[in-house]
N, CA, C and O of each residue as an XYZ file, in Angstrom:
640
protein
N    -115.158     26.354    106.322
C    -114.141     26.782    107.250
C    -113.380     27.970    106.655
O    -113.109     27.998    105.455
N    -113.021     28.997    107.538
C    -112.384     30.124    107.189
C    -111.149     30.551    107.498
O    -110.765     31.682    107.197
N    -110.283     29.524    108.243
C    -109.626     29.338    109.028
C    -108.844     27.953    109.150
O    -109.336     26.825    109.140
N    -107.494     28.321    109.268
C    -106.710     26.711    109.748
C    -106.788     26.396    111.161
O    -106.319     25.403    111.718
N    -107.423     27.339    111.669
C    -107.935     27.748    113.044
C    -109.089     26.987    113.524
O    -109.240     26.505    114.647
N    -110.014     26.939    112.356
C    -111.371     26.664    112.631
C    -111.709     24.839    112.384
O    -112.798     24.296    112.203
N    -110.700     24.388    112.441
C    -110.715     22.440    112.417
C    -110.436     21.823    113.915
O    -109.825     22.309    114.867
N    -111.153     20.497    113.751
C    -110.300     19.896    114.989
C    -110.541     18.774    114.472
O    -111.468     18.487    113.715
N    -109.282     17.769    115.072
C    -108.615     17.020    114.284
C    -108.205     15.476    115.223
O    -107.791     16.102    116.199
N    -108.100     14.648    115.460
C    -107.598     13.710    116.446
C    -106.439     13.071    116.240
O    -106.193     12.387    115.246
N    -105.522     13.321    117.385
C    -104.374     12.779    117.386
C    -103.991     11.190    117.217
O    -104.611     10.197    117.599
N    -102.994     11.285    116.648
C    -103.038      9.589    116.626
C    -103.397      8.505    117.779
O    -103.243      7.305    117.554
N    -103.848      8.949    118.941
C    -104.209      8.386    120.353
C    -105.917      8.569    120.449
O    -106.490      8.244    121.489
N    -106.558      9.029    119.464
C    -107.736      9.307    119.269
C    -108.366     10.510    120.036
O    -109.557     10.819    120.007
N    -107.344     11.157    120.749
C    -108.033     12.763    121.356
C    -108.171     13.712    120.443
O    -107.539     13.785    119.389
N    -109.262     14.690    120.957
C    -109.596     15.574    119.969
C    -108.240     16.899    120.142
O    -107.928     17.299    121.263
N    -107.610     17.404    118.959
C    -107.281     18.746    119.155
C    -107.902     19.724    118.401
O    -108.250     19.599    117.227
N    -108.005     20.482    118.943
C    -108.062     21.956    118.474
C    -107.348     22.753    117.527
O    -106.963     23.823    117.998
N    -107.095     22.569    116.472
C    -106.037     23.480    115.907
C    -105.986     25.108    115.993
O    -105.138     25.700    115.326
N    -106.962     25.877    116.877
C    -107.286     26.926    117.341
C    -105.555     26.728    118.208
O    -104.713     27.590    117.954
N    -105.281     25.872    118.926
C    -104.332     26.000    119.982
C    -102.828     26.301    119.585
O    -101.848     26.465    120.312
N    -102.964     26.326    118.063
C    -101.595     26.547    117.553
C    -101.709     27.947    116.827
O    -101.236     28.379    115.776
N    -102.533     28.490    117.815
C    -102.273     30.213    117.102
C    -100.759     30.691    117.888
O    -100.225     30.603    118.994
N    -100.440     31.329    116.318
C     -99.234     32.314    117.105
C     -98.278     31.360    116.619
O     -97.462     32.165    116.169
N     -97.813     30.306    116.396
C     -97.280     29.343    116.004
C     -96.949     29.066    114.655
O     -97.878     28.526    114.055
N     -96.393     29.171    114.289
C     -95.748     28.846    112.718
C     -95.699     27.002    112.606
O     -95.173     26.375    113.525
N     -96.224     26.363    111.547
C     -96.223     24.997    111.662
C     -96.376     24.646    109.994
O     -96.747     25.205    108.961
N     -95.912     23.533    110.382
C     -95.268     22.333    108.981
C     -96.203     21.371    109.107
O     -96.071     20.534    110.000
N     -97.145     21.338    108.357
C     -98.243     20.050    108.225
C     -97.602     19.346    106.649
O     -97.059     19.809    105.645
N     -97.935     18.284    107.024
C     -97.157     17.015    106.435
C     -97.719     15.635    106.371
O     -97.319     14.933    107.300
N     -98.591     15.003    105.480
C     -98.580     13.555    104.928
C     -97.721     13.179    105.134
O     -96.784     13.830    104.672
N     -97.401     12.105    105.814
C     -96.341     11.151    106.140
C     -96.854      9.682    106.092
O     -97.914      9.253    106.547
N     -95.796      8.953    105.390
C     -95.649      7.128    105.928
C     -94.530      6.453    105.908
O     -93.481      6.749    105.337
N     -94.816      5.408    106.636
C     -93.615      4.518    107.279
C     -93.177      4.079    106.162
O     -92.034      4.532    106.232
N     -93.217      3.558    105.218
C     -92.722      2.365    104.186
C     -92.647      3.099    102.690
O     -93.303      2.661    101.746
N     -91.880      4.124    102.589
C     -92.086      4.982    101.653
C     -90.601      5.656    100.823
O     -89.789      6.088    101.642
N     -90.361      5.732    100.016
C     -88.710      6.447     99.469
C     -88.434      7.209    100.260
O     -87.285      7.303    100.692
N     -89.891      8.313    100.849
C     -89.612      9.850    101.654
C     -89.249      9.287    103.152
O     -88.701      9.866    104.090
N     -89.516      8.575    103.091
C     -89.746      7.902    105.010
C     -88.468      9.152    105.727
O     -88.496     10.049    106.569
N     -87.468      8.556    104.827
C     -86.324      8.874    106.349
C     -86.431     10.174    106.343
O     -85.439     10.557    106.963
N     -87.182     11.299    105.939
C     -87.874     12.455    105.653
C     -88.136     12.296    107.824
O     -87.608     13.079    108.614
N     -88.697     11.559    108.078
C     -89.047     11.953    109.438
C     -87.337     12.235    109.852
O     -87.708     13.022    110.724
N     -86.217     12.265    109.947
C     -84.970     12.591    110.482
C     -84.833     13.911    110.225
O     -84.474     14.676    111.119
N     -85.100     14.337    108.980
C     -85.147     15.527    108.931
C     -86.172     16.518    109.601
O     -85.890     17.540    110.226
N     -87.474     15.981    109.328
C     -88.760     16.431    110.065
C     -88.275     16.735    112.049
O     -88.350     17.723    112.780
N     -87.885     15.550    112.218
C     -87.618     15.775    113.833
C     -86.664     16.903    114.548
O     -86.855     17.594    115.548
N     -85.188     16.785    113.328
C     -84.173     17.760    113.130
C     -84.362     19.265    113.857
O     -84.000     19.859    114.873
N     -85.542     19.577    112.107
C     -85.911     21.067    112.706
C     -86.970     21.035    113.455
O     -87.144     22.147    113.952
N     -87.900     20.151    113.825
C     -88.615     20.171    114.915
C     -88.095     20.842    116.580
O     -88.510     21.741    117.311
N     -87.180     20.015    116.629
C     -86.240     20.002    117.827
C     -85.203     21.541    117.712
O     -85.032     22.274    118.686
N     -84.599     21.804    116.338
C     -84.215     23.365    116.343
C     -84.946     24.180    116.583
O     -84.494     25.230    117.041
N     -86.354     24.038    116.375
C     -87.511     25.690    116.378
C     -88.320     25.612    116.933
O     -89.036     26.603    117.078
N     -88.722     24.071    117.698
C     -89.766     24.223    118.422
C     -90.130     25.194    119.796
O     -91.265     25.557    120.106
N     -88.631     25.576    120.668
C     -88.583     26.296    121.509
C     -89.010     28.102    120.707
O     -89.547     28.974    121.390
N     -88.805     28.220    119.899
C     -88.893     29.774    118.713
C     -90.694     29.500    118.285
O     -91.159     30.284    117.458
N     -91.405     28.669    118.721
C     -92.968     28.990    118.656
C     -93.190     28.253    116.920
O     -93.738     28.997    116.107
N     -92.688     26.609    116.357
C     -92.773     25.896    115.322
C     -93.039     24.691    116.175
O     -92.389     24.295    117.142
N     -94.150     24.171    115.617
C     -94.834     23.120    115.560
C     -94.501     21.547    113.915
O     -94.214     21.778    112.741
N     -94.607     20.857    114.254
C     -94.893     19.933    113.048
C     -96.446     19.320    113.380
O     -96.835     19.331    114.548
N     -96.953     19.007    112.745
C     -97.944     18.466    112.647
C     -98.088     16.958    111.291
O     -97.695     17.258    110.164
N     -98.325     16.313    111.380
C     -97.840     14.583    110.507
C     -98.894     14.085    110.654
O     -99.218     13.717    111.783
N     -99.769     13.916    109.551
C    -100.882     13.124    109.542
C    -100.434     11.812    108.574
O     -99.907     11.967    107.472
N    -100.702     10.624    109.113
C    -100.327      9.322    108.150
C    -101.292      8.975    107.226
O    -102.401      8.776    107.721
N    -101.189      8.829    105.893
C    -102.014      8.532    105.167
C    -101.405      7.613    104.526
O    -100.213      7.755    104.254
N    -102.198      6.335    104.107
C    -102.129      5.253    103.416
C    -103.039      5.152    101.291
O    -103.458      4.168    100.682
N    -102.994      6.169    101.000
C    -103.193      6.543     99.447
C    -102.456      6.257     98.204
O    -102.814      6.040     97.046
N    -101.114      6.334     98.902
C    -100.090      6.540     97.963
C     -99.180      5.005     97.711
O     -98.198      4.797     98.423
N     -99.435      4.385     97.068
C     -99.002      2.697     96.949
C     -99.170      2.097     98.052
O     -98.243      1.360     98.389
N    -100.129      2.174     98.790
C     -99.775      1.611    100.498
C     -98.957      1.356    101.581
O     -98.860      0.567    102.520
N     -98.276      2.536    100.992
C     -97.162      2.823    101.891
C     -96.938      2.851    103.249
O     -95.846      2.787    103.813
N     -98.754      3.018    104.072
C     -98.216      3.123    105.517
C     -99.832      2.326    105.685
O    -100.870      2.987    105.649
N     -99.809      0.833    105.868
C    -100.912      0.346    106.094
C    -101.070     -0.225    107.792
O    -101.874     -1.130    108.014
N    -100.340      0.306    108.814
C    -100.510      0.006    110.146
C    -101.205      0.793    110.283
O    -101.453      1.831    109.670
N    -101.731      0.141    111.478
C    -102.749      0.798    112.736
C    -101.758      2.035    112.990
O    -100.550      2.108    112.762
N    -102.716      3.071    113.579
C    -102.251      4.213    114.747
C    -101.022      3.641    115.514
O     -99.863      4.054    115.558
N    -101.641      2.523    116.130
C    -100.356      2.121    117.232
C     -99.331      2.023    116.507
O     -98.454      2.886    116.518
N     -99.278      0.853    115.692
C     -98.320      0.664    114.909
C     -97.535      1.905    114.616
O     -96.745      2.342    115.453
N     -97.721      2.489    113.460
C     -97.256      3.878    113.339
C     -96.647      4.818    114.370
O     -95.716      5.622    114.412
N     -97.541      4.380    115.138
C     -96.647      5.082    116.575
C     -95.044      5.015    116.955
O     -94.009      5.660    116.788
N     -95.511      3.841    117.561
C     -94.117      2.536    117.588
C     -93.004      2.647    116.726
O     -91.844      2.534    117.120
N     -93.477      2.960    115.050
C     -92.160      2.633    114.450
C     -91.929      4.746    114.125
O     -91.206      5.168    113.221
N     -92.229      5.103    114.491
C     -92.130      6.380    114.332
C     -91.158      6.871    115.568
O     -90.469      7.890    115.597
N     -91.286      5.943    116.494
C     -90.847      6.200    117.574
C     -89.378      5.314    118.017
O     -88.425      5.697    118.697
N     -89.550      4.384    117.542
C     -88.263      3.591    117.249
C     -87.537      3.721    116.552
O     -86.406      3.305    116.803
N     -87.778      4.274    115.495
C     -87.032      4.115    114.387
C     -86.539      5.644    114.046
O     -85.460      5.779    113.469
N     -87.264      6.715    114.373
C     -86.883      7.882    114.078
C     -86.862      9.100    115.487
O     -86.549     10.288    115.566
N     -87.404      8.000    116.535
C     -87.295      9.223    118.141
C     -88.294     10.776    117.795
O     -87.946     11.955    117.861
N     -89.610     10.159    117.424
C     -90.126     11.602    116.630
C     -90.988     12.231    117.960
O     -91.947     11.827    118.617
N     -90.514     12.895    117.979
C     -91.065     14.155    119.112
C     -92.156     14.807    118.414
O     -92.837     15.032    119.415
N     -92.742     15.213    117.596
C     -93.589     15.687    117.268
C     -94.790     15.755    117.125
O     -94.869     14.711    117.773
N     -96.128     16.048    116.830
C     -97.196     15.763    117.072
C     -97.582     15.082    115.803
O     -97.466     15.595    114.690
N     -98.257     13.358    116.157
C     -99.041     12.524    115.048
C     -99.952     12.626    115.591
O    -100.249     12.474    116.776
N    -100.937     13.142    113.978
C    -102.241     12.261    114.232
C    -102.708     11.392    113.249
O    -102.149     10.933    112.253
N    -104.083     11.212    113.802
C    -104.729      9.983    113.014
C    -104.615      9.991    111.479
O    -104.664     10.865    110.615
N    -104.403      8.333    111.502
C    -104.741      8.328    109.601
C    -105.700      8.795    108.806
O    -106.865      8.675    109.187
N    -105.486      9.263    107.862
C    -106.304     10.001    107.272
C    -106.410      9.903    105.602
O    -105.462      9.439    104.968
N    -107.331     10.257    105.093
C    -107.174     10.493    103.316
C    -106.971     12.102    102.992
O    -107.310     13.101    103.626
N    -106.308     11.936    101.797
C    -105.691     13.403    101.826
C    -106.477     13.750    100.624
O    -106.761     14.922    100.375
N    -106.956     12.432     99.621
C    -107.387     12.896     98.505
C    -108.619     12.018     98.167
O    -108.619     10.864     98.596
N    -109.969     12.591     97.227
C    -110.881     11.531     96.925
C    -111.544     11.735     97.766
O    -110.995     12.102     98.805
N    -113.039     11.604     97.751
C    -114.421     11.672     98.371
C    -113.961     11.270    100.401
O    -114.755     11.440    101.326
N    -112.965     10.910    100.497
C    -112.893     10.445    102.153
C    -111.643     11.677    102.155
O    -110.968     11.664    103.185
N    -111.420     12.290    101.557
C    -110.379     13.428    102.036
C    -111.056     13.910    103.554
O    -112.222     14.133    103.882
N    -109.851     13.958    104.261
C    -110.155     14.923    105.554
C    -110.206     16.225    105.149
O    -109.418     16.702    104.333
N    -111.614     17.180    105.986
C    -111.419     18.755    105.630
C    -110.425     19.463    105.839
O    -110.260     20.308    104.960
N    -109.649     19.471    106.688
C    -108.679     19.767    106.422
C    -107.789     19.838    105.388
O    -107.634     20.831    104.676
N    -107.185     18.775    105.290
C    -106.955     18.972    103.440
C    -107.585     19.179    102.720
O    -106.776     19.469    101.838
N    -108.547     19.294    102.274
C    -109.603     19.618    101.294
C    -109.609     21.351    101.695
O    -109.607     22.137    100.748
N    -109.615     21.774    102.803
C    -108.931     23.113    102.671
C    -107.617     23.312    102.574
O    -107.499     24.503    102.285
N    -106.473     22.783    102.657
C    -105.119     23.080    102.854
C    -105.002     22.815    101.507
O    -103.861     23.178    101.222
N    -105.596     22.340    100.412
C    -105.504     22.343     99.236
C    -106.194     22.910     98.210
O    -105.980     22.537     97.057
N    -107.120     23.893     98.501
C    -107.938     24.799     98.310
C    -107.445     25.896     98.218
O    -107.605     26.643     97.252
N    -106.704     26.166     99.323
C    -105.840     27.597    100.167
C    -104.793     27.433     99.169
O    -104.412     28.429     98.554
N    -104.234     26.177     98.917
C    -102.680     26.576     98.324
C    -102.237     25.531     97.565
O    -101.449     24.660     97.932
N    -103.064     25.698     95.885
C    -102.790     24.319     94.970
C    -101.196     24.267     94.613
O    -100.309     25.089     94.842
N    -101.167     23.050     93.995
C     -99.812     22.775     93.821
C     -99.218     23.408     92.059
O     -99.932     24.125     91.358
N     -98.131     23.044     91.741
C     -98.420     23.359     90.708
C     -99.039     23.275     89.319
O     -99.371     22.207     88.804
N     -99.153     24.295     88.830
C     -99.974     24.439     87.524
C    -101.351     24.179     88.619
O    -101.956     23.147     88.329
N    -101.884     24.874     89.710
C    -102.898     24.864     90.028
C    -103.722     23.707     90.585
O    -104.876     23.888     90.972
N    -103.119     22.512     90.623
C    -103.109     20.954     90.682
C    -103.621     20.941     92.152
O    -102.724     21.298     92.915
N    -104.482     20.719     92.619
C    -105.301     20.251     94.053
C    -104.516     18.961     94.532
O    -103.702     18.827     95.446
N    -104.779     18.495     94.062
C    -104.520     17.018     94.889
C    -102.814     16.445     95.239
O    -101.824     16.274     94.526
N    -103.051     16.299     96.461
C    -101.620     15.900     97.050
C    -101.404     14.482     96.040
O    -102.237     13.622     95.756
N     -99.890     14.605     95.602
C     -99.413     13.831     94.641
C     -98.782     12.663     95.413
O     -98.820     11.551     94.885
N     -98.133     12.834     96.768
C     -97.663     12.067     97.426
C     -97.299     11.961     98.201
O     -96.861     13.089     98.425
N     -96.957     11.138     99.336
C     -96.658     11.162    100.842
C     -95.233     12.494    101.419
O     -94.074     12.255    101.079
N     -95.361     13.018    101.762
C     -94.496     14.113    102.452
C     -94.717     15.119    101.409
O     -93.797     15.394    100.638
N     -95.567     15.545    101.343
C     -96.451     16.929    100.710
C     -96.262     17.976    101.939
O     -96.979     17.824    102.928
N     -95.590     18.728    101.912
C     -95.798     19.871    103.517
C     -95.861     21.198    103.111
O     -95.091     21.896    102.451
N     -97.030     21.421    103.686
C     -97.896     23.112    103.913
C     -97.055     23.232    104.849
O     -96.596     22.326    105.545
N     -96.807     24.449    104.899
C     -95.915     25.651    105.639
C     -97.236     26.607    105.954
O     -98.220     26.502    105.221
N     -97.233     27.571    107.098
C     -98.331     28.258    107.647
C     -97.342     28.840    108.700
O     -96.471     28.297    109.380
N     -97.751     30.073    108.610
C     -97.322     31.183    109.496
C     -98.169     31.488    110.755
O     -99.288     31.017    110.960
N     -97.551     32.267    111.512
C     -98.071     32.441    113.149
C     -99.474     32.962    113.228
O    -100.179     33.159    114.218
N     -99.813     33.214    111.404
C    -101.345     34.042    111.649
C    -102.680     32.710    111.526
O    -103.886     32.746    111.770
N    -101.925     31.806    111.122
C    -102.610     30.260    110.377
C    -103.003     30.748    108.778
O    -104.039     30.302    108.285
N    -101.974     31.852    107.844
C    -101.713     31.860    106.721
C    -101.123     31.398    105.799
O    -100.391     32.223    105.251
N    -101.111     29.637    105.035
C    -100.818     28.742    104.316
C    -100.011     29.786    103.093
O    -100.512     30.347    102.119
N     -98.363     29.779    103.659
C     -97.354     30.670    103.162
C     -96.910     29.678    101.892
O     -96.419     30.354    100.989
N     -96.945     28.584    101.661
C     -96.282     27.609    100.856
C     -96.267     26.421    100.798
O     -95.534     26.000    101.693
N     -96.683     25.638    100.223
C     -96.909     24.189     99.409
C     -95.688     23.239     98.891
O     -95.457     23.255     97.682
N     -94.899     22.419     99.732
C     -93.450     22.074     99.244
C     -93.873     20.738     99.104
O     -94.264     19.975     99.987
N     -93.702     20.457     97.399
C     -93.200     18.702     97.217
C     -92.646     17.678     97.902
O     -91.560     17.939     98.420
N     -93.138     16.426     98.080
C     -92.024     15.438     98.498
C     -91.030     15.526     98.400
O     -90.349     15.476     99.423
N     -90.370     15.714     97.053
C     -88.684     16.079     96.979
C     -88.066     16.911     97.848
O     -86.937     16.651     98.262
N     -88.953     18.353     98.340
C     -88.281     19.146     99.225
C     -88.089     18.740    100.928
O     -88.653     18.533    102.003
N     -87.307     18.787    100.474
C     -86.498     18.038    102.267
C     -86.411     19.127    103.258
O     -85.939     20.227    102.973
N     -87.010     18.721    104.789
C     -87.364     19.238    105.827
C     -85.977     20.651    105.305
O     -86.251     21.815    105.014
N     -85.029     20.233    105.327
C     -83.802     20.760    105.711
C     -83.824     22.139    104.773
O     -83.695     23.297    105.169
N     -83.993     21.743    103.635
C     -84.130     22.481    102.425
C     -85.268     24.047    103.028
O     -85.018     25.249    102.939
N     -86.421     23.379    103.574
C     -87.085     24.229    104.325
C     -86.559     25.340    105.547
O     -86.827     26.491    105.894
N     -86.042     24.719    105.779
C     -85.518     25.442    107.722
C     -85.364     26.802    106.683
O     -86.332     27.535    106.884
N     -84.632     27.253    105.846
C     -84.792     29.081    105.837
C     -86.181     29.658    105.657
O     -86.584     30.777    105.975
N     -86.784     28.724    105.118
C     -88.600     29.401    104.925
C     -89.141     29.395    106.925
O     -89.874     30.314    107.294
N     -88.862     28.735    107.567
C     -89.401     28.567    108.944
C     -88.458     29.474    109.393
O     -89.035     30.415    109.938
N     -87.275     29.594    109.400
C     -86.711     30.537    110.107
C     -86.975     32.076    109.418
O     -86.860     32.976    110.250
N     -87.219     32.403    108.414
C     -87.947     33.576    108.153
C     -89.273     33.420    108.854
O     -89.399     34.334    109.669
N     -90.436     32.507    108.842
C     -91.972     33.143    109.810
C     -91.164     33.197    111.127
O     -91.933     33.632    111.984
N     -90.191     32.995    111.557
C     -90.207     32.882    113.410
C     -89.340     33.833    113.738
O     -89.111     33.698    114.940
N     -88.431     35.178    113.078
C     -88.160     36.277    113.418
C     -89.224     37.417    112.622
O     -89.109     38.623    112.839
């Protein structure tokens, strides 16, 4: 793949998307789980979702269960408490592996494109978020520690 363009991916409802459809779009892809230190990370996630999504920003939240088993529900499940518990407007999809022989390609390119530090491939832990600009150019690689919020000046620089 040559391209963040060139994947498609299924939403947590099992439809196929296109990630072709988020050209032009600046977006926050993000490992996420329910049962996790980062969790309440989705309040923030929804926050600037809801500030920039009208300005052409997307989130994108794939749940992965890797990291101490932090998010071992079903799709539905995940749904539900994503939705109860945090009102998340944003786009989930399906569970996924981020790291190890079942990695989704996607990550296996989003970590290719833009290692962590000291060059380090492999997502270390749940709320890992790639940043990508309106061209689908993987601008930056932010740790769990870095909080949605902490971000909003990197997103509000790609969206003027």
């Amino acid at each position: 793949m040559n391209s963040i363009y060139d994947f498609v991916v299924n939403d947590i409802d099992g439809q196929e998307v296109k990630l072709s459809d988020y050209q032009g779009k600046a977006l926050l892809i993000v490992n996420v789980a329910s049962y996790c230190g980062y969790t309440k990370q989705y309040s923030g996630l929804e926050a600037i979702y809801k500030k920039y999504k009208d300005k052409g920003f997307e989130i994108l939240a794939f749940p992965c269960n890797q990291f101490g088993n932090q998010e071992p529900g079903t799709n539905e499940e995940i749904k539900q408490f994503c939705s109860s518990k945090f009102d998340v407007t944003f786009k989930l999809f399906d569970k996924i592996d981020v790291n190890g022989d079942g990695a989704h390609p996607l990550y296996i390119y989003l970590k290719n494109e833009k290692p962590g530090i000291m060059g380090t491939k492999d997502i270390k832990w749940n709320f890992t978020k790639f940043l990508i600009d309106k061209n689908g150019k993987i601008v930056e690689r932010f740790g769990s520690n870095k909080t949605p919020e902490e971000i909003a000046p990197e997103i509000e620089k790609l969206l003027n």
